[in-house]
N, C-alpha and C positions, 0 to 999 in steps of 0.2 A: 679258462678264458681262451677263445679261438686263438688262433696264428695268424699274424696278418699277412695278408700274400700279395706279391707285388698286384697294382691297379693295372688294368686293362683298359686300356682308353679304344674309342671307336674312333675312327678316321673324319677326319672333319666333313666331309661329305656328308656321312653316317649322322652326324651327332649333328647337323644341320638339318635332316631329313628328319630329326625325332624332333625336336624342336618346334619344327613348321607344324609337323602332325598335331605336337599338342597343344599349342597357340589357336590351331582352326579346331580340334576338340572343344577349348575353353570358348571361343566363339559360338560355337554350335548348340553350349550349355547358357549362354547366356544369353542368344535370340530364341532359345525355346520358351511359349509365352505360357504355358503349362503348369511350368514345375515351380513347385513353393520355395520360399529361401532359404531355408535347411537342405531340401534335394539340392536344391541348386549350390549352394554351399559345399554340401559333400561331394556332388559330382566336381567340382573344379577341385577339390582337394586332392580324388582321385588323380586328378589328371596328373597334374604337381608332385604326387608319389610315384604315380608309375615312373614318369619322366626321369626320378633321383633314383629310381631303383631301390625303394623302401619300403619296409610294411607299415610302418606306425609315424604320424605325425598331427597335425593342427592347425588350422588358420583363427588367429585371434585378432579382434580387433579394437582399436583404443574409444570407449565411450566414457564422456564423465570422468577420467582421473582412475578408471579403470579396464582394465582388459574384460573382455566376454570372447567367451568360447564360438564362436560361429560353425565348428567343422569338425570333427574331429573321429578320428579310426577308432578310439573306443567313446563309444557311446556317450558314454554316463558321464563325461567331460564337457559337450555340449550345454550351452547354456551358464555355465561358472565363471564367475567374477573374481577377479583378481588384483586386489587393489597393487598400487605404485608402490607402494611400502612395502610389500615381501621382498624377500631376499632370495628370487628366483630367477632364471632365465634369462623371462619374456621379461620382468622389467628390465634387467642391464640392460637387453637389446634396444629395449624403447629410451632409458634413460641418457643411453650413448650414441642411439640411431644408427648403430654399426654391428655386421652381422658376428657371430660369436660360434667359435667353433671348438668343440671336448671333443678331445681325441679318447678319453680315458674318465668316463663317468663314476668309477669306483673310486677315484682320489679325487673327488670333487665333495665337499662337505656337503655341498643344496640337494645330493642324492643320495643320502645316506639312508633314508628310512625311505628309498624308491625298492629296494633291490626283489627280484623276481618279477620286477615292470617289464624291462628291456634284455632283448637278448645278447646285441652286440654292444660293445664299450663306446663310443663314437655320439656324437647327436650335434647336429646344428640348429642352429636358430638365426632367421634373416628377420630385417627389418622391412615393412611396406611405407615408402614415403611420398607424401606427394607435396609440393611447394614448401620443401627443407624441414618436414614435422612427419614425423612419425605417427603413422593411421592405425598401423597393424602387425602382426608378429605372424610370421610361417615358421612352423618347428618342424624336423624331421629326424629320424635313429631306427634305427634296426635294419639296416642295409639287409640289400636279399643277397644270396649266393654267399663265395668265398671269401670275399671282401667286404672292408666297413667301409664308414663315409668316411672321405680324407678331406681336407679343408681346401683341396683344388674345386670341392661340389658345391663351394659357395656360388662358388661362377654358373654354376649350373641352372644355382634355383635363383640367381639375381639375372636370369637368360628369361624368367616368366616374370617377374618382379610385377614389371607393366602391366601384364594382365592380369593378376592379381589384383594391382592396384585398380585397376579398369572395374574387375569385380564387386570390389568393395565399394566402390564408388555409385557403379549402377543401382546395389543393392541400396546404398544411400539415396538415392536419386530417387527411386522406387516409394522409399519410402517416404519422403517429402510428397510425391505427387501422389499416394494413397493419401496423406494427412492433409493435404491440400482438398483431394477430390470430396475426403468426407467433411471438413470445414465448408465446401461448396456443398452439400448437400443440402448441409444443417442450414446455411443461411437462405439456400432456396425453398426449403418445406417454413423458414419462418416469412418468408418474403409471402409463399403463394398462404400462410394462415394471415398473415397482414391486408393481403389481398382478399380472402374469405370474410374479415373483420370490415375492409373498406367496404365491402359489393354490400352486406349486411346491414352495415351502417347507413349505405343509402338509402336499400328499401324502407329501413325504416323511418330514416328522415323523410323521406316522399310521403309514404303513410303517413307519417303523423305529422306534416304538415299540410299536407293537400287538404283532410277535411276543414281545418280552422283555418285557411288562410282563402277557401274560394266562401265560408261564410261571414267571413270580415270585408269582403271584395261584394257580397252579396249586399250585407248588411248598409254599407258604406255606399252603394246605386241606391238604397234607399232612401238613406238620409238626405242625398245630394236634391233630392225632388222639394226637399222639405228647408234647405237652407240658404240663405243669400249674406252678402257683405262678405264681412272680415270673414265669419265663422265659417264660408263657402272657402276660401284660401285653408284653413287648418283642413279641410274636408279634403282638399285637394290633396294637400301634402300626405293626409295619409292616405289616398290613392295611390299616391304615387312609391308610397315605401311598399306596398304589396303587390303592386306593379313589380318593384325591383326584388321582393322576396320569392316572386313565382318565377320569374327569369333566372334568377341563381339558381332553383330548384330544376327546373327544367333543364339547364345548360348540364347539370351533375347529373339526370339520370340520361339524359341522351348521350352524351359522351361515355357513361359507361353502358350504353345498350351496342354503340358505334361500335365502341372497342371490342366489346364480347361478338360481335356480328351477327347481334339479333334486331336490328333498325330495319325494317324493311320500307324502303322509298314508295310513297304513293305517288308518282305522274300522274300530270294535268296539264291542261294546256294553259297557260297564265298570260295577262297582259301585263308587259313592263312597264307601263305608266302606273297602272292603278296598284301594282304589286311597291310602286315608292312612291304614292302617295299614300298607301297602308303602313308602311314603315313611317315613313315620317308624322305620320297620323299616331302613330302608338309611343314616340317619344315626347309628343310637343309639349308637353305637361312639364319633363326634365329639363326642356329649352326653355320653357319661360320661366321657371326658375333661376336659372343661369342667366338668362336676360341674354340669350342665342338666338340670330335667326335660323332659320332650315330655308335651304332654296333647293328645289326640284327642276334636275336640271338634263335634257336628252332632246335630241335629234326631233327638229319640228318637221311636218308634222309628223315624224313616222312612231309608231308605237307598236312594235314587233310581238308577236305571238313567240313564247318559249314554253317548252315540256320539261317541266322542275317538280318537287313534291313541294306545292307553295309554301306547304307551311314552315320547312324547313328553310326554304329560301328568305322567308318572308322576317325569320327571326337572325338569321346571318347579318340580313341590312338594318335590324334592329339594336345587336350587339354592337355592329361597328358604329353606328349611331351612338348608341351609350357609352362607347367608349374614344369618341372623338368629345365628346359631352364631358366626360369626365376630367380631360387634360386642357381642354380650350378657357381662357380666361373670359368673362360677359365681354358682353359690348361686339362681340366677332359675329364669325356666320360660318355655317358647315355645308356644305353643297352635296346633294343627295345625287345621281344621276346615273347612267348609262351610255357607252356608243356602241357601235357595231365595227369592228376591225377587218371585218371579211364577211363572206356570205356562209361561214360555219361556226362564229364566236361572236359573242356577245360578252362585253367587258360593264361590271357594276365599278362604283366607284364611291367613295366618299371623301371629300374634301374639306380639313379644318385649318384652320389660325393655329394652332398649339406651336410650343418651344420646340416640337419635333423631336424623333428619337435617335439617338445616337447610333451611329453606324454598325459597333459591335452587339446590338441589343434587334437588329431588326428582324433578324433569325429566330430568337430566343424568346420573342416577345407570343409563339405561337405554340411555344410548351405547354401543357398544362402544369396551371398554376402560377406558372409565372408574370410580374408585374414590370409595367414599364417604368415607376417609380416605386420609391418607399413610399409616398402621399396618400395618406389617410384619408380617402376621397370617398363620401357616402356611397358614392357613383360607381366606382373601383370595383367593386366585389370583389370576388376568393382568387381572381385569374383563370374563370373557366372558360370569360368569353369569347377567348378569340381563340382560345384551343378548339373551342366547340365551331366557330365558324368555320376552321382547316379543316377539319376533319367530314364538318358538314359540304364544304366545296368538295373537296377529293372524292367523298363519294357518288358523288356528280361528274365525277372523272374532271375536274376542272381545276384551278391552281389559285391559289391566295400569296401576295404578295404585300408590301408596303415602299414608299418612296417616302421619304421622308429627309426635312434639314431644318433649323433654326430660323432660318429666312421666311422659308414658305411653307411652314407647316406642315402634316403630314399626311400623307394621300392612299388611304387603304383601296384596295381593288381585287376582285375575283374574278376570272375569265372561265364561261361558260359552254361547251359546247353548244352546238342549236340544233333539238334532237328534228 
């Protein structure tokens, strides 16, 4: 068994100048974006042993009710689990959270089948803590040179403690924002396969309703030539539900043509009078049903030329018609109209009697899919139409809005540049 020989200690200058060295070491290992968490692991343990002047030690740390090797100078120790029930070391350390120092490892029972491990008799072991629990175990023995570890070197390795704890931490941290990055993965490949399942489920609804809904539309201008009385009202009505079944179909494949940025705008030059009396001409069927007037209402005589893609414009003031239609009680009126605010905009507008929408909703009302009530209103549809009007204004570079309150009902409106 060696001699012990008195300690040599370095001048506090010295022993502060080693310190700092390996504090920016551990820094420099753990802004390297590189190295894997075993390198990175063993390079900080490095540091930690040079620092005590030792050959052999370990950084353990507490997962689950057991220790795991994260570090360690011989190898084949890496990666071993140590449950809290042995009667070793690293548990007293963790069980007591207080570091523990064997000056004489041969008179210690827990090393009795070690011997030919360690050269020198001495070994410490510190605890890593953070918020009063114990995270981790640093073990160190076999001092280098003439001297062993004396229990003054606790101070030494609770002089790195912090960044240790730092280490283990980041390595934590790390590994949260991997487990995090790949749970974002996974829900984004299922979002864009939900997305691949919606765009699919379109086309096909289009398909396969476009042929049987314009031969019932076909069928239905026929019959119309051939019926009068009562039997013309049922004719009507079911005009009018395939009226409101090709508008739903429409508003869902245009808005995802909008979204994908395959819509391309055809400009024309349109007149504002007959472009709302064409709206309102395509709703009056849902008005007399409701037993609603429509009044057609803009600036006498002027009737301004705008360059819009009609047909798009043309079903903007058709949705917000159906959908002032839908929340207005009979017996009202909805006012269709236009002014001019400047000599570069041009304001649409529609005007109904309804309860009006409530303040926090008048945003929200232009989601797709969202409803301005729960009301089970044949009129209603799925909530594409006024997402499809936003959408349809904005790419007109123009702006959709709502005014709306209980009193006076609610007053939809889109402002148009004038190309």
């Amino acid at each position: 068994m060696p001699t012990k020989t008195k300690p040599q200690t370095l001048p506090d200058g010295q022993q502060a100048d080693r310190l700092l060295t390996s504090l920016l070491q551990i820094a420099d290992i753990m802004n390297a974006r590189k190295l894997t968490d075993n390198r990175r692991m063993g390079m900080v343990l490095k540091v930690v042993l040079d620092y005590l002047g030792v050959e052999q030690g370990s950084l353990m740390v507490l997962e689950r009710n057991r220790l795991v090797v994260l570090a360690a100078t011989r190898p084949e120790l890496v990666g071993h689990r140590q449950a809290l029930a042995d009667d070793s070391v690293a548990t007293w350390v963790v069980k007591h959270a207080a570091p523990l120092f064997i000056p004489d490892i041969a008179r210690d029972s827990r090393f009795s089948k070690r011997e030919g491990i360690y050269k020198k008799d001495s070994l410490l072991s510190a605890p890593v803590i953070h918020k009063d629990r114990v995270i981790g175990v640093i073990n160190a023995c076999d001092k280098s040179g003439a001297r062993d570890l004396l229990k003054d070197d606790i101070t030494h390795l609770l002089h790195l403690s912090s960044f240790i704890l730092w280490t283990f931490l980041q390595q934590g941290l790390q590994k949260k924002i991997t487990a995090q990055r790949n749970t974002l993965q996974q829900r984004n490949q299922e979002l864009r396969r939900q997305e691949e399942m919606r765009s699919h489920l379109s086309r096909m609804l289009v398909h396969d309703l476009k042929a049987p809904l314009s031969e019932v539309v076909a069928n239905l201008d026929i019959l119309s030539y051939n019926i009068s009385g009562e039997q013309k009202e049922f004719l009507e009505a079911a005009q009018l539900g395939c009226d409101r079944a090709v508008r739903m179909v429409s508003n869902l494949v245009t808005t995802d043509q909008i979204a994908d940025g395959k819509l391309q705008l055809l400009f024309e030059e349109t007149d504002c009078c007959g472009l709302l009396a064409e709206a309102i001409s395509g709703v009056k069927g849902l008005a007399r049903i409701k037993d609603i007037d429509l009044i057609q209402q803009h600036p006498q005589p002027e009737c301004p030329l705008i360059t819009v893609d009609r047909t798009l414009i043309l079903r903007v003031l058709q949705n917000l018609l159906t959908n002032s239609l839908s929340y207005t009680a009979p017996h009202t009126a909805i006012t269709l109209g236009f002014h001019i605010p400047d000599m570069d905009r041009i304001e649409f507008f529609v005007q109904d009697e309804g309860p009006g929408i409530p303040l926090d909703q008048q945003q929200s009302i232009f989601d797709k899919y969202a409803r301005i009530s729960s009301k089970q209103d044949a009129l209603v549809g799925a909530g594409l139409g006024l997402h499809f009007c936003k959408q349809a204004v904005e790419l007109h570079h123009g702006r959709i809005g709502v005014e709306s309150d209980a009193k006076h009902g609610s007053r939809f409106f889109f402002i148009l540049p004038v190309r």
